[in-house]
PDB file of the backbone (N, CA, C, O) and the ligand in Angstrom, with CONECT records:
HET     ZN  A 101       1
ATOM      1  N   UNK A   1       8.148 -12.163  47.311  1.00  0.00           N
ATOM      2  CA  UNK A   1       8.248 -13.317  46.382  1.00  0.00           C
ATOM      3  C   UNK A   1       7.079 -13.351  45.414  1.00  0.00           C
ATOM      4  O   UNK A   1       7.332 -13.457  44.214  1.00  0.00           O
ATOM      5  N   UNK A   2       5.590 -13.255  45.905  1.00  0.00           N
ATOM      6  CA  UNK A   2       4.754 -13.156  45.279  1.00  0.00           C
ATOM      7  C   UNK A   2       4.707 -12.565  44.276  1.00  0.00           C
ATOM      8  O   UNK A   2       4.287 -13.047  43.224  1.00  0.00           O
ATOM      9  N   UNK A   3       5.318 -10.908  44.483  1.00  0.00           N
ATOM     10  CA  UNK A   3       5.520  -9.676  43.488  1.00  0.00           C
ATOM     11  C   UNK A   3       6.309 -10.227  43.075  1.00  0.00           C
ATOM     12  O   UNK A   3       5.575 -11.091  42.595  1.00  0.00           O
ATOM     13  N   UNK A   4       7.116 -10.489  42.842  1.00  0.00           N
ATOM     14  CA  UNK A   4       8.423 -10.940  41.747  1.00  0.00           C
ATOM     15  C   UNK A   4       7.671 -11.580  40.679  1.00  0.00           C
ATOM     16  O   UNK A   4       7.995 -11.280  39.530  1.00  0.00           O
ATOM     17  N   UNK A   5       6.649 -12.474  40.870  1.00  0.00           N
ATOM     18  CA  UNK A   5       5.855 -13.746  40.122  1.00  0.00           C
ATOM     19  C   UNK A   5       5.214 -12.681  39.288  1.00  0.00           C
ATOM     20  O   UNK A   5       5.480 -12.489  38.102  1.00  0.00           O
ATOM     21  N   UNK A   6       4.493 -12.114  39.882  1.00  0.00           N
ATOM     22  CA  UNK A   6       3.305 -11.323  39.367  1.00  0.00           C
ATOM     23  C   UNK A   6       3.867 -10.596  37.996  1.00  0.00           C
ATOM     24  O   UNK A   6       3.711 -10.625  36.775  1.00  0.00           O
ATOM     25  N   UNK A   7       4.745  -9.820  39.184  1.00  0.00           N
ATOM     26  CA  UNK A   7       5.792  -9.028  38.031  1.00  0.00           C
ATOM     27  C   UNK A   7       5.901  -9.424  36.552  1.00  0.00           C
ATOM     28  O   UNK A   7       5.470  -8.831  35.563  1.00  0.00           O
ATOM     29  N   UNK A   8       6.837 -10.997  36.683  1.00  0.00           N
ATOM     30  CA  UNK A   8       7.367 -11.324  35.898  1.00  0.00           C
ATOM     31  C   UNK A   8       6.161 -11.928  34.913  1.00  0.00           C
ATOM     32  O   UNK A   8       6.298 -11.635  33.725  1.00  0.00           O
ATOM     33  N   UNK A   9       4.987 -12.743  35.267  1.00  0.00           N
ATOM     34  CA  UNK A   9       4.045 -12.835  34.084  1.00  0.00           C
ATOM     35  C   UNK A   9       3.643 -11.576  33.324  1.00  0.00           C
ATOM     36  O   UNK A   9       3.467 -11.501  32.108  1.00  0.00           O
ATOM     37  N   UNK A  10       3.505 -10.446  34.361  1.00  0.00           N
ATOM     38  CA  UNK A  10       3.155  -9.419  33.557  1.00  0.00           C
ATOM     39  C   UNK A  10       3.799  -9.056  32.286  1.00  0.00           C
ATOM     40  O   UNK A  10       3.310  -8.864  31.172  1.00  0.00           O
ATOM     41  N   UNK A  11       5.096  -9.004  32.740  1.00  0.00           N
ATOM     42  CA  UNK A  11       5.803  -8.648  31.627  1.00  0.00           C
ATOM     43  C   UNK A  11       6.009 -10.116  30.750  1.00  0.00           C
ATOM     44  O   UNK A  11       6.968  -9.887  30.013  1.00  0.00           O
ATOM     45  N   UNK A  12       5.617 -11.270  30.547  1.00  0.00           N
ATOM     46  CA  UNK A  12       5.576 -11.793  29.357  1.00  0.00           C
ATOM     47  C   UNK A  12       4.091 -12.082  28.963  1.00  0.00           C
ATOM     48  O   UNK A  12       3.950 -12.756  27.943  1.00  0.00           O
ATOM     49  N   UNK A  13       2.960 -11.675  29.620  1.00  0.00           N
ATOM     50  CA  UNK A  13       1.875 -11.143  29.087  1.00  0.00           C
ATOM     51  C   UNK A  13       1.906  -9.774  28.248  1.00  0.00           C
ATOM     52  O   UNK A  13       1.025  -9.446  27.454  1.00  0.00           O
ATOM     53  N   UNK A  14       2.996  -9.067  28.528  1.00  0.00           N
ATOM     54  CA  UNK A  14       2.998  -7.819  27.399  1.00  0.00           C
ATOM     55  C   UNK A  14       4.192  -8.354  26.364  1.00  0.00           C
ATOM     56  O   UNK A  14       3.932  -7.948  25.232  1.00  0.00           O
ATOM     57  N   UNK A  15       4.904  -8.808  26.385  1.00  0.00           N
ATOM     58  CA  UNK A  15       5.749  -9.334  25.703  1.00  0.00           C
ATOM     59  C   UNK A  15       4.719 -10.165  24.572  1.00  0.00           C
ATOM     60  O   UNK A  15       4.670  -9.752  23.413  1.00  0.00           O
ATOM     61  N   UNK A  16       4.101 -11.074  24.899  1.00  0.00           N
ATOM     62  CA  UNK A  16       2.932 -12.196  24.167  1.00  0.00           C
ATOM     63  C   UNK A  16       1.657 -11.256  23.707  1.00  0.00           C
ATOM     64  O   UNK A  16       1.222 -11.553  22.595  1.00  0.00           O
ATOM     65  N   UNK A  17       0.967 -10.140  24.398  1.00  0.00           N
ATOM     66  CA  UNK A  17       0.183  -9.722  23.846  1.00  0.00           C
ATOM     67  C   UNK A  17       0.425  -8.583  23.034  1.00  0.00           C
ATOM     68  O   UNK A  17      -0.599  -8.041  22.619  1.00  0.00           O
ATOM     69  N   UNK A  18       1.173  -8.232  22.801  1.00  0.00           N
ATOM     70  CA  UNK A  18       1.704  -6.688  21.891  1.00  0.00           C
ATOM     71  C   UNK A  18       1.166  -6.709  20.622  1.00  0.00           C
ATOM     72  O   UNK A  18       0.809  -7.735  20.043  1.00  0.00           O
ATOM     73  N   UNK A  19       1.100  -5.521  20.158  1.00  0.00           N
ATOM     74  CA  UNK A  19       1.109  -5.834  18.398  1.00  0.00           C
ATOM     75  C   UNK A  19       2.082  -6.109  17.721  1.00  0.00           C
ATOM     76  O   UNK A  19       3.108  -5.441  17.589  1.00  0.00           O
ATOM     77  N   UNK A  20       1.668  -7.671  16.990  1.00  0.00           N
ATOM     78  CA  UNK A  20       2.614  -7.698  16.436  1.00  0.00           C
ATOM     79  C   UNK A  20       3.204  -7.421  15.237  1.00  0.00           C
ATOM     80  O   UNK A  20       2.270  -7.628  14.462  1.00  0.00           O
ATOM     81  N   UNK A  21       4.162  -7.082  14.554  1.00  0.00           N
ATOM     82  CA  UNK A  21       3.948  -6.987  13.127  1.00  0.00           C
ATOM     83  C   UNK A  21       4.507  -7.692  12.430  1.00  0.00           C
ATOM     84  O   UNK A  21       5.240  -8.660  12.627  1.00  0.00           O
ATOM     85  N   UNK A  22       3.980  -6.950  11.146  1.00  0.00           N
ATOM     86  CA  UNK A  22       3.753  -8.091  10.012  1.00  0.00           C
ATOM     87  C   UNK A  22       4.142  -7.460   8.759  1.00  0.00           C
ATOM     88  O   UNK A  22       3.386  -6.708   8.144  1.00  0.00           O
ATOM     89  N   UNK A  23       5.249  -7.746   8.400  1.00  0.00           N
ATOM     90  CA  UNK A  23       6.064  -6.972   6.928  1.00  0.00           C
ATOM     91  C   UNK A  23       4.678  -7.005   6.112  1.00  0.00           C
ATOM     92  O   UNK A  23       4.008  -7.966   5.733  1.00  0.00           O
ATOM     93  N   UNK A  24       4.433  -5.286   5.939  1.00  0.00           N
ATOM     94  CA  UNK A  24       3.532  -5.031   4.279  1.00  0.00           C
ATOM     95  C   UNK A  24       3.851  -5.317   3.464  1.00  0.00           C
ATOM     96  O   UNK A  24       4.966  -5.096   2.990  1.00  0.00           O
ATOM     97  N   UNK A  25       2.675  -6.124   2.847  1.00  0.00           N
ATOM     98  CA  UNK A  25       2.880  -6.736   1.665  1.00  0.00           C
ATOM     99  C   UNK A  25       2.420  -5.771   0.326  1.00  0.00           C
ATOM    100  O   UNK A  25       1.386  -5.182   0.644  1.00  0.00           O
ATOM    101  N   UNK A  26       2.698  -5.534  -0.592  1.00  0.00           N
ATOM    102  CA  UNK A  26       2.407  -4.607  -1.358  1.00  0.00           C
ATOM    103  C   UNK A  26       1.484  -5.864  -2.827  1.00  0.00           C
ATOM    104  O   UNK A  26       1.720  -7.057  -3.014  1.00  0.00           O
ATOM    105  N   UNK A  27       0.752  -5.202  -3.377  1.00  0.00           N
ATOM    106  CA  UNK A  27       0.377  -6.038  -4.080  1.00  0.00           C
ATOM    107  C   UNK A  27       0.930  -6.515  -5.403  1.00  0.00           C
ATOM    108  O   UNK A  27       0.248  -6.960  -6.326  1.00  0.00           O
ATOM    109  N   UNK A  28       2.345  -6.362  -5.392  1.00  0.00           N
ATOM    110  CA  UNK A  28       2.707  -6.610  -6.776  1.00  0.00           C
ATOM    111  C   UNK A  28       3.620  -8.352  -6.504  1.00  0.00           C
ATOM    112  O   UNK A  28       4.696  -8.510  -5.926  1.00  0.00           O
ATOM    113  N   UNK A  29       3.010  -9.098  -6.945  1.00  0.00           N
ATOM    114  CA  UNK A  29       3.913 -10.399  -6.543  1.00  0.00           C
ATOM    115  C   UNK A  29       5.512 -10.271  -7.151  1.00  0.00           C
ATOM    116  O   UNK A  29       6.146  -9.340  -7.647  1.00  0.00           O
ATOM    117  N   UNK A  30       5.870 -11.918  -6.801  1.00  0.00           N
ATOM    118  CA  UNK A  30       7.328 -11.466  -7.301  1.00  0.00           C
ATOM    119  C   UNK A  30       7.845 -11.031  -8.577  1.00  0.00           C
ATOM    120  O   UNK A  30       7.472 -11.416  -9.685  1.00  0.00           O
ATOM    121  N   UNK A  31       8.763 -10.170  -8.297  1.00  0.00           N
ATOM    122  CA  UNK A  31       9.534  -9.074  -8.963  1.00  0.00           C
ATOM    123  C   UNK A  31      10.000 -10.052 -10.388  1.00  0.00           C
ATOM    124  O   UNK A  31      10.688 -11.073 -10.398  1.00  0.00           O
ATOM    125  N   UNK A  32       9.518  -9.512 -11.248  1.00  0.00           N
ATOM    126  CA  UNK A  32      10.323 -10.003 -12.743  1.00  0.00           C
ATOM    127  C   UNK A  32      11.253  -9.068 -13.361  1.00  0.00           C
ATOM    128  O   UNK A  32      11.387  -7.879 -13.073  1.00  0.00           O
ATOM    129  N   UNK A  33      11.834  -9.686 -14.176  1.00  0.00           N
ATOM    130  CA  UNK A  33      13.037  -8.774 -14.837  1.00  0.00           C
ATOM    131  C   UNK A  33      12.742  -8.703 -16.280  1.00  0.00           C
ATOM    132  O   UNK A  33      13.005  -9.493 -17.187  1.00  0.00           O
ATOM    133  N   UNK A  34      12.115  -7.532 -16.275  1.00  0.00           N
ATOM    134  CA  UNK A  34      11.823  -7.302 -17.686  1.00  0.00           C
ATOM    135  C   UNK A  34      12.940  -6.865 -18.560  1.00  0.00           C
ATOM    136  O   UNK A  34      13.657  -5.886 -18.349  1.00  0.00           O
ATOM    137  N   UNK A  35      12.996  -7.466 -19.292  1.00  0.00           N
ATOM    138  CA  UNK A  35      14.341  -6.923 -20.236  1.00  0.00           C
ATOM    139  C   UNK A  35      14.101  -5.530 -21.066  1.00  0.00           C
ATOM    140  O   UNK A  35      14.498  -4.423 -20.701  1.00  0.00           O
ATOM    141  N   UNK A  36      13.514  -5.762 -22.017  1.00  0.00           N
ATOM    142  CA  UNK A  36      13.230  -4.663 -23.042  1.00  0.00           C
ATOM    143  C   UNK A  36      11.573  -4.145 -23.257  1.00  0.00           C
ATOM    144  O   UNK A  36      11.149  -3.140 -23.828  1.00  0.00           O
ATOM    145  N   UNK A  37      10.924  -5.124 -22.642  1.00  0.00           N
ATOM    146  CA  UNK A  37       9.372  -5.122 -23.166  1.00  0.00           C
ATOM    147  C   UNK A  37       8.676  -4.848 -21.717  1.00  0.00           C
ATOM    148  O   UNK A  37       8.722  -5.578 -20.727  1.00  0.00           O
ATOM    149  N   UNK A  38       8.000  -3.555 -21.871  1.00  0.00           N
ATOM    150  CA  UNK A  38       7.217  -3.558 -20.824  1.00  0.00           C
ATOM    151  C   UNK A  38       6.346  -4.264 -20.266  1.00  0.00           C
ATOM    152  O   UNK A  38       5.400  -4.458 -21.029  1.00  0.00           O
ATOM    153  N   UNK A  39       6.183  -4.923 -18.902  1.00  0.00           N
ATOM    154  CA  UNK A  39       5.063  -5.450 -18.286  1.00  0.00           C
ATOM    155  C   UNK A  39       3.979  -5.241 -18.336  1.00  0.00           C
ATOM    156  O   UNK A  39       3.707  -4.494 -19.275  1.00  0.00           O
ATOM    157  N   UNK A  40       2.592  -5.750 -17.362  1.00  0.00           N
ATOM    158  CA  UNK A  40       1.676  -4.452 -17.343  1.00  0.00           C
ATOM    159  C   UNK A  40       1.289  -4.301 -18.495  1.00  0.00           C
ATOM    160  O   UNK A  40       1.689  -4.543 -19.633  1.00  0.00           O
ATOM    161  N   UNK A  41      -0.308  -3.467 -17.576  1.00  0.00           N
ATOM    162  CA  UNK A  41      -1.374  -2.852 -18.928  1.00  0.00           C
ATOM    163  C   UNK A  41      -1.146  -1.363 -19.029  1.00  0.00           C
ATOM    164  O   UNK A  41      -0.432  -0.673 -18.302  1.00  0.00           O
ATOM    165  N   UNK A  42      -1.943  -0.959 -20.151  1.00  0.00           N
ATOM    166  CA  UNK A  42      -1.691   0.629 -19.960  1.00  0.00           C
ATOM    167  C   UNK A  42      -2.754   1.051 -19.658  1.00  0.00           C
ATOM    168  O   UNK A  42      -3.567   0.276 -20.161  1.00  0.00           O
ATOM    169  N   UNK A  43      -3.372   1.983 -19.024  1.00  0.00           N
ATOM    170  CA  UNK A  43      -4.449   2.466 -18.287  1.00  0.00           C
ATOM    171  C   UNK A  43      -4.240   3.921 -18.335  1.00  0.00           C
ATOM    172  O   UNK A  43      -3.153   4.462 -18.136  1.00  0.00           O
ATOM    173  N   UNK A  44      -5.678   4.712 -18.695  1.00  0.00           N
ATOM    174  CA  UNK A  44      -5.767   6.023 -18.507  1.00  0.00           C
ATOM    175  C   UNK A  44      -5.603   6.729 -17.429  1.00  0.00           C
ATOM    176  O   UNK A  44      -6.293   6.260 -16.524  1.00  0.00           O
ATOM    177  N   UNK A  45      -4.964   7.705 -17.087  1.00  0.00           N
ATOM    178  CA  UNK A  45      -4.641   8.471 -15.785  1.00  0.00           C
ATOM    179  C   UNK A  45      -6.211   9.570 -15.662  1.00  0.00           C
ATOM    180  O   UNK A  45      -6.237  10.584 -16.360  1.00  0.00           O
ATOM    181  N   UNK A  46      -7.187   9.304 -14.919  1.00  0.00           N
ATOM    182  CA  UNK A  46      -8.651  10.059 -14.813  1.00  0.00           C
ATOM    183  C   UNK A  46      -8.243  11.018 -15.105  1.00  0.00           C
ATOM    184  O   UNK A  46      -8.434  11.368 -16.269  1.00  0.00           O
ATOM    185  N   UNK A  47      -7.460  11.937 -14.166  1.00  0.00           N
ATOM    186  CA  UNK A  47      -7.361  13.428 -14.407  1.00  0.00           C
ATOM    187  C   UNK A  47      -6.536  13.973 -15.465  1.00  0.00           C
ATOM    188  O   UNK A  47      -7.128  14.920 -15.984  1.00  0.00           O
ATOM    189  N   UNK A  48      -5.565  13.786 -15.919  1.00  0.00           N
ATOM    190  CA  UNK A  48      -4.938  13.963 -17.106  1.00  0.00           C
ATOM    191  C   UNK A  48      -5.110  13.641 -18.628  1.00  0.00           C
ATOM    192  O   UNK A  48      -4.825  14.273 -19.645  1.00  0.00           O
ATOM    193  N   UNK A  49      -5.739  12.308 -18.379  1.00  0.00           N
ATOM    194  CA  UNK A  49      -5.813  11.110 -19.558  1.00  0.00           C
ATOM    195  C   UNK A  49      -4.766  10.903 -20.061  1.00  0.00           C
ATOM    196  O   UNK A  49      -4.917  10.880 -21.282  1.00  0.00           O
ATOM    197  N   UNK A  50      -3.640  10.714 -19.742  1.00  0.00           N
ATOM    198  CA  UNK A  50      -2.588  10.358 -20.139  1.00  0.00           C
ATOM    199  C   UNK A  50      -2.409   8.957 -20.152  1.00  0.00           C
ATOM    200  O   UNK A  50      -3.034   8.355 -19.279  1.00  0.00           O
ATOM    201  N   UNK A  51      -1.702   8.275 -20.933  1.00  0.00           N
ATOM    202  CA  UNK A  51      -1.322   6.575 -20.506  1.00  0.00           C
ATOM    203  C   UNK A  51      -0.534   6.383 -19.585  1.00  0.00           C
ATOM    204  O   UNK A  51       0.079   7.381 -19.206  1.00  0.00           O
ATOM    205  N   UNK A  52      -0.348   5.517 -19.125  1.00  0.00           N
ATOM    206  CA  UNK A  52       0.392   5.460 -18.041  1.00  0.00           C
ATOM    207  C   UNK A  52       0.833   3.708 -17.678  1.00  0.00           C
ATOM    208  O   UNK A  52      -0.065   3.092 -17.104  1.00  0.00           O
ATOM    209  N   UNK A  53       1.346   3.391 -17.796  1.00  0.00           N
ATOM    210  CA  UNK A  53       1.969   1.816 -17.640  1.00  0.00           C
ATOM    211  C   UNK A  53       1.644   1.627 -16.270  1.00  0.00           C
ATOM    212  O   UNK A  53       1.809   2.569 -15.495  1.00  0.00           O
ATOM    213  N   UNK A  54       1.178   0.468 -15.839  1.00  0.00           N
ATOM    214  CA  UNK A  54       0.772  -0.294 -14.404  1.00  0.00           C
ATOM    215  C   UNK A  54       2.194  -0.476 -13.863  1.00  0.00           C
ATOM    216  O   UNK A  54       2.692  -0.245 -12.761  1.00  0.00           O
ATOM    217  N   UNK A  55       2.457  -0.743 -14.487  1.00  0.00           N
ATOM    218  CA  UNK A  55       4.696  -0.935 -13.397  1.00  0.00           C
ATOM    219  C   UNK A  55       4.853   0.332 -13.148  1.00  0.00           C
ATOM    220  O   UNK A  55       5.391   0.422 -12.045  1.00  0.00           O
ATOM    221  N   UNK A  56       4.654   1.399 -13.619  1.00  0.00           N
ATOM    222  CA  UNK A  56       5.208   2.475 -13.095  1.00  0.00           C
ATOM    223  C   UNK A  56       4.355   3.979 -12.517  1.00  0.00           C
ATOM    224  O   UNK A  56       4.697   5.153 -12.373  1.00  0.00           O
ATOM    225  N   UNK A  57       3.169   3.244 -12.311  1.00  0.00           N
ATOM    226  CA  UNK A  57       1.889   3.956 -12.214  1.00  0.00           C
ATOM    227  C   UNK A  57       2.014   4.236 -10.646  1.00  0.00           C
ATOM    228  O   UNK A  57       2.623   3.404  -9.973  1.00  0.00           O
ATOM    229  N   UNK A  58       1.283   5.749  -9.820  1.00  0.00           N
ATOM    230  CA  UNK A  58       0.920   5.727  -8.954  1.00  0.00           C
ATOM    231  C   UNK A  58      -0.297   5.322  -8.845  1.00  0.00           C
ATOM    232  O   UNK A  58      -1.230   5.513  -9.624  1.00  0.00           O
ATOM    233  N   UNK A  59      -0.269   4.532  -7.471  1.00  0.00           N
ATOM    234  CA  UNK A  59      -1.678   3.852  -7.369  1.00  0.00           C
ATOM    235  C   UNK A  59      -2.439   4.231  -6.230  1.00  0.00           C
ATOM    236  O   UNK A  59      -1.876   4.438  -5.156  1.00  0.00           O
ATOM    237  N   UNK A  60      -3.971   4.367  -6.400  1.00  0.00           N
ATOM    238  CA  UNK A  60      -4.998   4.605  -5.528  1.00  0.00           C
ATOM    239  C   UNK A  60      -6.197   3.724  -5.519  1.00  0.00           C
ATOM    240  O   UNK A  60      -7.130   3.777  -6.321  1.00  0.00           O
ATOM    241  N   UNK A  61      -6.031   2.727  -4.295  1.00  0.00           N
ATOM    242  CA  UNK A  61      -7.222   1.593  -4.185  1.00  0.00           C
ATOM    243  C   UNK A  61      -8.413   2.618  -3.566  1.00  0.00           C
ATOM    244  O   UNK A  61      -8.470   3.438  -2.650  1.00  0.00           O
ATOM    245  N   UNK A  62      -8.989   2.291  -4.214  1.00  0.00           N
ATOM    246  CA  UNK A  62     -10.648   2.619  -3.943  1.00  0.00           C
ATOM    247  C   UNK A  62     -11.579   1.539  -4.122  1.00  0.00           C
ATOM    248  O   UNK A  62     -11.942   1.026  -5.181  1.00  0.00           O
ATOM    249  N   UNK A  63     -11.945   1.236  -2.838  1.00  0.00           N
ATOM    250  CA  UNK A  63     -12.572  -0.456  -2.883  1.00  0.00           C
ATOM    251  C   UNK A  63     -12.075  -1.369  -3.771  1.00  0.00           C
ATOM    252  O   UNK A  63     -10.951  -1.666  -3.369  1.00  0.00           O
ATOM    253  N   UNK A  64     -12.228  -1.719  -4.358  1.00  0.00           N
ATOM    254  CA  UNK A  64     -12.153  -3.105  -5.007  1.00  0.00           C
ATOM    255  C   UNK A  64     -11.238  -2.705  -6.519  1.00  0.00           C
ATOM    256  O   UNK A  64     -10.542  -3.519  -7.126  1.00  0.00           O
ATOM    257  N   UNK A  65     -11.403  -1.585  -6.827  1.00  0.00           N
ATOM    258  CA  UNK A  65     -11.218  -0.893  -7.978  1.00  0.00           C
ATOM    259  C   UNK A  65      -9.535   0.049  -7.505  1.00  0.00           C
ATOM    260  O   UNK A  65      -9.337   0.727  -6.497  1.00  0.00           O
ATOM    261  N   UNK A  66      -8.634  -0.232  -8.568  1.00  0.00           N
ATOM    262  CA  UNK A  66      -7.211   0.411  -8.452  1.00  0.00           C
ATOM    263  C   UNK A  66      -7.298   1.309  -9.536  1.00  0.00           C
ATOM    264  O   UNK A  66      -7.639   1.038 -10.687  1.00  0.00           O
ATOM    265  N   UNK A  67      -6.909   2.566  -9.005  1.00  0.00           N
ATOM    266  CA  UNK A  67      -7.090   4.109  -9.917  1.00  0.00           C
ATOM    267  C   UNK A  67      -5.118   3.719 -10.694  1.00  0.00           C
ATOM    268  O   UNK A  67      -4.368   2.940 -10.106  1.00  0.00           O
ATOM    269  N   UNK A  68      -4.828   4.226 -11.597  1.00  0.00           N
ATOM    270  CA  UNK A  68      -3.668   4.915 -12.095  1.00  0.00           C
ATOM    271  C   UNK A  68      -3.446   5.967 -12.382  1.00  0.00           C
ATOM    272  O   UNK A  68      -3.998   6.465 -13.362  1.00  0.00           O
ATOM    273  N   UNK A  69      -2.550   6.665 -11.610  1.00  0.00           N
ATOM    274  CA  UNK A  69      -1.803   8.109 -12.269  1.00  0.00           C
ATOM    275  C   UNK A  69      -0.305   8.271 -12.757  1.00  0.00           C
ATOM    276  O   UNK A  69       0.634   7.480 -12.669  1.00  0.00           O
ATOM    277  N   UNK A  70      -0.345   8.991 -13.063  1.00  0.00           N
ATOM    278  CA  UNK A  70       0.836   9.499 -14.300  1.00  0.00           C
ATOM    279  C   UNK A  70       2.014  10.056 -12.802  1.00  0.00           C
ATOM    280  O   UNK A  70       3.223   9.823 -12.814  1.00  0.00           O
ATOM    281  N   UNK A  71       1.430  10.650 -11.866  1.00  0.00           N
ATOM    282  CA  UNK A  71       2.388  10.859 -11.131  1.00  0.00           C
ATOM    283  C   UNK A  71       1.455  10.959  -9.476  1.00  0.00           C
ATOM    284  O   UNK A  71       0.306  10.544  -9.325  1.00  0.00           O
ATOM    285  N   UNK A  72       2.419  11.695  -8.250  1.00  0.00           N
ATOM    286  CA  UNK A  72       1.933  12.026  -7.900  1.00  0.00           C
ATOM    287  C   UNK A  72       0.464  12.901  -7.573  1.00  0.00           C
ATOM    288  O   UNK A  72      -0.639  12.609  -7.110  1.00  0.00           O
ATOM    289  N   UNK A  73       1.201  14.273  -8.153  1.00  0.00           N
ATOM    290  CA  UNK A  73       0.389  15.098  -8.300  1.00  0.00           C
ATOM    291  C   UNK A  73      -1.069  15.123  -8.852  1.00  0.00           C
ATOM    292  O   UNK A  73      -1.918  15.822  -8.297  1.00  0.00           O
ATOM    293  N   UNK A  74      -1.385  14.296 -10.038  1.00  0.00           N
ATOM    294  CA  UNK A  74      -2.557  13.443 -10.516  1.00  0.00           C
ATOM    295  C   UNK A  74      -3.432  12.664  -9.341  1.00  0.00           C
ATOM    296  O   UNK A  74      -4.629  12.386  -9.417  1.00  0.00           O
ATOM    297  N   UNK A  75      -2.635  12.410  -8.355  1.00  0.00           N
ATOM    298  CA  UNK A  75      -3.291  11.183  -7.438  1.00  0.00           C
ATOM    299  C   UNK A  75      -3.406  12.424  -6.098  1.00  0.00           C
ATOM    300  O   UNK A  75      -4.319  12.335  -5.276  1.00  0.00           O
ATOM    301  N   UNK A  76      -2.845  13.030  -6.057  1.00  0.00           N
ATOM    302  CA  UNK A  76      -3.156  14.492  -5.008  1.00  0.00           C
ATOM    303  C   UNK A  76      -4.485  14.843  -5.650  1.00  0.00           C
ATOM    304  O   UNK A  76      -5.490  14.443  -5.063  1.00  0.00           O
ATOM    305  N   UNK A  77      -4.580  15.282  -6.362  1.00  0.00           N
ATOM    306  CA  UNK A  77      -5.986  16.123  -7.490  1.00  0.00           C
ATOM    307  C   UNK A  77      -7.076  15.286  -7.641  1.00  0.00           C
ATOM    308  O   UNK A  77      -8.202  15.726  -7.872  1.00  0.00           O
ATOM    309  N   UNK A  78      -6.880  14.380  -7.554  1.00  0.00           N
ATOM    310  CA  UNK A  78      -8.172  13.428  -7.682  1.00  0.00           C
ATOM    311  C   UNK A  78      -8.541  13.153  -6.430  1.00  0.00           C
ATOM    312  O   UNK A  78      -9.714  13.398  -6.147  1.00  0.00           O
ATOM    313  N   UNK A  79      -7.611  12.557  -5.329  1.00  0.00           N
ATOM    314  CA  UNK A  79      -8.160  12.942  -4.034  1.00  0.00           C
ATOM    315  C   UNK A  79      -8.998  13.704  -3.818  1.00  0.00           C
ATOM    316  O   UNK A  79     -10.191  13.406  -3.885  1.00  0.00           O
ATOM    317  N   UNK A  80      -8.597  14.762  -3.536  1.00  0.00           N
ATOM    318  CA  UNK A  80      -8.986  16.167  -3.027  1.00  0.00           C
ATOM    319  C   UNK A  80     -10.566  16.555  -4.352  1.00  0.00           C
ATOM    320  O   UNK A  80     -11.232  17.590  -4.316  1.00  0.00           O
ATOM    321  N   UNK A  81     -10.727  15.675  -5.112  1.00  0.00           N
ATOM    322  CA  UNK A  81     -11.596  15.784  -6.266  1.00  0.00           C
ATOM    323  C   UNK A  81     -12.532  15.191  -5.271  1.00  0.00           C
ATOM    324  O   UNK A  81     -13.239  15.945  -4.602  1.00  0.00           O
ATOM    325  N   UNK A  82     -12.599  13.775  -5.106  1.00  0.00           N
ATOM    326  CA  UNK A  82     -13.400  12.829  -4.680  1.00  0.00           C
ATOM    327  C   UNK A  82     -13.827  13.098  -2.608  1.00  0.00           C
ATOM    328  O   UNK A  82     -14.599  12.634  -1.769  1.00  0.00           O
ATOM    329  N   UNK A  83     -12.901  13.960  -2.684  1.00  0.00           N
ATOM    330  CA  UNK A  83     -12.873  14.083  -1.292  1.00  0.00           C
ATOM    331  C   UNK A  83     -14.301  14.929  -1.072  1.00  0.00           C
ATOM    332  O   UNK A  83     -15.152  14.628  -0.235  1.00  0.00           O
ATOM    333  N   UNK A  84     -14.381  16.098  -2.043  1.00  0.00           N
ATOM    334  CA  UNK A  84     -15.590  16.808  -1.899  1.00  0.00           C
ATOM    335  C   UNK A  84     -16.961  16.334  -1.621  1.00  0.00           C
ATOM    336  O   UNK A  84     -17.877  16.636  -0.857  1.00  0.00           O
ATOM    337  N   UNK A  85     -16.746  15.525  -2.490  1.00  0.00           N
ATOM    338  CA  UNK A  85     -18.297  14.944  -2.362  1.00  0.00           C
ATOM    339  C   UNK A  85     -18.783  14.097  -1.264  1.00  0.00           C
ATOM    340  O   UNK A  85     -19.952  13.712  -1.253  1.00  0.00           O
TER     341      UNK A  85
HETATM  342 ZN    ZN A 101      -1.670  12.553 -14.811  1.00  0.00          ZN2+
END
């Protein structure tokens, strides 16, 4: 009888202590519907220098500061740039 008790808190002590989760939030608030006119700033892509629109930019937080690239591959290369040092 005892074990049964034991048992059974255990398992809603793991039930109650688990991780729980928590839908990622991405940092772009709610979604607007841009008609014809782009959102967003335009920002230089470091490694390319290309422009690159913030709505459609890959992004790389680095502390406090958000990088933009033109694509992937831009945001691979700069990694692996910054990684060296
Ligand atoms: Zn680029």
């Amino acid at each position: 009888m005892l074990g049964v008790v034991w048992t059974i808190s255990r398992t809603i002590r793991g039930l109650m202590g688990g991780p729980r989760q928590r839908p990622a939030r991405g940092p772009s608030g709610p979604s607007q519907r841009a008609a014809n006119v782009p959102q967003g700033r335009t920002v230089r892509d470091p490694v390319c220098g290309m422009f690159v629109s913030t709505e459609v930019s890959h992004r790389l937080v680095q502390g406090n500061k958000v990088l933009h690239f033109c694509s992937q591959e831009c945001l691979d290369a700069y990694e692996r740039k910054t990684a060296k040092v």
